[in-house]
C-alpha positions in Angstrom: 104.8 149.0 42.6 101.8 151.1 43.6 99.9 149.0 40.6 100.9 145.7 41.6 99.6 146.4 45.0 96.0 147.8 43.0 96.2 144.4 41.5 96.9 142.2 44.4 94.0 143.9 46.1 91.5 143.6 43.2 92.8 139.7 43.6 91.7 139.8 46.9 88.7 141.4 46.7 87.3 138.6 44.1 88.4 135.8 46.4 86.1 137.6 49.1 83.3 137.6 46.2 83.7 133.9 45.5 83.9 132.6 48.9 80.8 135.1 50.6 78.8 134.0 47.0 79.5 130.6 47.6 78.6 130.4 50.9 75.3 132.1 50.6 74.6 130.5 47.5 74.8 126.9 49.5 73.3 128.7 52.4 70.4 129.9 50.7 69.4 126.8 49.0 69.4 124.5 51.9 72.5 122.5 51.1 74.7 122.9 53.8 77.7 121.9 51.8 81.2 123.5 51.2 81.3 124.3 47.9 84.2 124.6 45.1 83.3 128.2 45.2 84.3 128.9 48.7 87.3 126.3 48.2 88.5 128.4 45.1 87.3 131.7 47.3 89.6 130.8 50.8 92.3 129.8 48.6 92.5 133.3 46.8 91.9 135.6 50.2 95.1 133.2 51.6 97.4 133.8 48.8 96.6 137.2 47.9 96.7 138.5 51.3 99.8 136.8 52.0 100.9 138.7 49.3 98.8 142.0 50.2 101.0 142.1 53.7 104.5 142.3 51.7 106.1 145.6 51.7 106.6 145.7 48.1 108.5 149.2 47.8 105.2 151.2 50.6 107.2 153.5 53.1 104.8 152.7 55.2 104.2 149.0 56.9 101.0 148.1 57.7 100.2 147.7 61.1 102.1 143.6 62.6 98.9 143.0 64.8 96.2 143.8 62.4 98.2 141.8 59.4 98.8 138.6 62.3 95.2 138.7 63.2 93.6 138.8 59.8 96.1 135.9 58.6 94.5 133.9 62.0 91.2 134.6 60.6 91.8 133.6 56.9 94.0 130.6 57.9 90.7 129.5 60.2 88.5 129.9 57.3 90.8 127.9 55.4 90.7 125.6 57.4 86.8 125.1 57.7 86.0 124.3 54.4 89.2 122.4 53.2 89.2 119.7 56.1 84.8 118.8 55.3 86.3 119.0 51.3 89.1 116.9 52.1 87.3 114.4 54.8 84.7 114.0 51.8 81.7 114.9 53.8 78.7 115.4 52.2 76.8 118.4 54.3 78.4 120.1 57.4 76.4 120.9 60.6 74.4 123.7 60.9 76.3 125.4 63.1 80.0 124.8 61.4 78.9 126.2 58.7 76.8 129.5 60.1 80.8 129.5 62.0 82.1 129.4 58.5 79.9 132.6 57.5 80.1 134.4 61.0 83.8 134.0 60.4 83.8 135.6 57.0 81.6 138.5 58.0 84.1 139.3 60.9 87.1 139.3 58.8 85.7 141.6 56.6 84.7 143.9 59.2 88.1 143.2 60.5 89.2 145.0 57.3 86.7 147.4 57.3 86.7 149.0 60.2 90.1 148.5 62.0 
């Protein structure tokens, strides 16, 4: 079990890759724009965290608050770049999408340092 767990978290780890590189990448040029990068990206943190927070054989269960508040944070993110995808915008505001990043950069310290 201990390797599927690696794997999930390898999993995991690239959907954080995708969605910070897509995110700077639109960030960096200009285009204010959710991308299919941080679509793809949001969509692998969700499901392989879901996953991630399973027991699957551990002896010892993570800790219910952090789990409950990094699911908040990942189901918000989610949520910030599917609805301008699905509302077919073509740029967000500024300030969405610095919220998008900001949100990003807190869940990963989230998981860093709690």
């Amino acid at each position: 079990m201990e390797l599927v767990h690696l794997i999930l978290r390898y999993i995991h780890l690239i959907g954080f890759g995708i969605l910070i590189g897509g995110w700077l990448t639109a960030y960096l040029s200009k285009r204010l724009q959710v991308n299919m990068a941080m679509l793809w990206g949001s969509a692998i943190q969700l499901g392989s965290g879901i996953f991630l927070s399973a027991p699957l054989g551990r002896d010892v269960m993570p800790d219910g608050l952090k789990l409950v508040v990094k699911a908040l944070l990942a189901l918000i993110i989610a949520v910030m770049v599917w609805v301008p995808y699905l509302k077919k915008r073509d740029s967000s505001s500024k300030g969405h999408f610095l919220a998008i990043g900001g949100t990003i950069l807190v869940t990963v310290g989230v998981a860093v340092f709690w």
